[in-house]
C-alpha positions in Angstrom: -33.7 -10.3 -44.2 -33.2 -6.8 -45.6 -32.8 -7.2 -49.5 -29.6 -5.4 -51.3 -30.5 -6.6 -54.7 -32.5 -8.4 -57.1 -31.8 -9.7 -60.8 -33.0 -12.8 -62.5 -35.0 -14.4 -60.3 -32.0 -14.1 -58.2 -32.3 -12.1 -54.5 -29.1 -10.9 -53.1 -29.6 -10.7 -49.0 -27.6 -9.7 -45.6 -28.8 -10.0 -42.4 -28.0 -7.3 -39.3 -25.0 -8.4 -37.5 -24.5 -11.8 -39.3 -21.3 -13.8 -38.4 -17.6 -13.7 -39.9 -16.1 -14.0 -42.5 -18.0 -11.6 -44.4 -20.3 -12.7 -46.7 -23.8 -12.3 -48.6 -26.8 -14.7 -48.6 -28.0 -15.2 -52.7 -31.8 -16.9 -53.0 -32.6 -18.3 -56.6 -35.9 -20.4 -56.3 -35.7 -23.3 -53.7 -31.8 -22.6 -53.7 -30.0 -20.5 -51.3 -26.1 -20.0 -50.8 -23.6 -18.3 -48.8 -20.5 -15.9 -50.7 -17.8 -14.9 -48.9 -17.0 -10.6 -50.3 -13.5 -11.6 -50.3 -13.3 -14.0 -53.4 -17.0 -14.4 -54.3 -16.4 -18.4 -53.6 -20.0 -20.2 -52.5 -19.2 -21.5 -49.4 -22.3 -22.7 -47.8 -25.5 -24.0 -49.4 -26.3 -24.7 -53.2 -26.8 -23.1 -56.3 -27.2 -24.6 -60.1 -24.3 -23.6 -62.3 -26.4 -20.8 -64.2 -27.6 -18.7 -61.5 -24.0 -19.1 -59.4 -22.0 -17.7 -62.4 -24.8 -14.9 -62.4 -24.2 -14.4 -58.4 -20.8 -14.3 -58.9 -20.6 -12.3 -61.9 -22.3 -9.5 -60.2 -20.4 -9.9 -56.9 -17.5 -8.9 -58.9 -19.0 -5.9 -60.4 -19.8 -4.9 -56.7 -17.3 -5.7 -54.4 -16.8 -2.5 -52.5 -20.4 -1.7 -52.2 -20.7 -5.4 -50.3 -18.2 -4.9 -48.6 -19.7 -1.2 -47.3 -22.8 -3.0 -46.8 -20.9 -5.7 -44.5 -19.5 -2.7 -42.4 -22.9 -1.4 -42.0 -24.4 -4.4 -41.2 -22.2 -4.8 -38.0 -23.2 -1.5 -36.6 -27.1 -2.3 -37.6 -26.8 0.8 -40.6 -29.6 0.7 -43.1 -28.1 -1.0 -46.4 -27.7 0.6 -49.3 -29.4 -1.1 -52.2 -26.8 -2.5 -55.2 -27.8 -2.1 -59.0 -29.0 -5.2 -60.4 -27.1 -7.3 -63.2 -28.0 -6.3 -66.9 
């Protein structure tokens, strides 16, 4: 699972060739969840309150490097890494 990012305990993930619609994986302890780019809405898995406002806060300062990172993880392109939330 190639890393992007990493901020708060929180690691921001996307795997090579992963499945529509596009998305990024978020890991914060034993929690893990699924964002869609397109809104930053948690669509799969679970997150406490605190770390998805983080997720999503960040998501939002970001959007067009996920989604360049979402086009190069289709064609299996190295990511680029993302600056973490300060």
């Amino acid at each position: 699972m190639p890393e992007i990012c990493r901020f708060y305990g929180i690691i921001i993930y996307m795997y090579w060739t992963d499945h529509a619609p596009p998305h990024f994986h978020a890991r914060y302890g034993e929690y893990e969840g699924q964002f869609l780019i397109e809104n930053f809405a948690l669509y799969k898995g679970d997150m406490p309150s605190k770390a998805l406002a983080l997720v999503v806060e960040w998501a939002s300062q970001h959007k067009k490097e996920l989604l360049e990172n979402w086009e190069k993880s289709q064609k299996v392109i190295p990511f680029n890494k993302i600056e973490p939330l300060k």
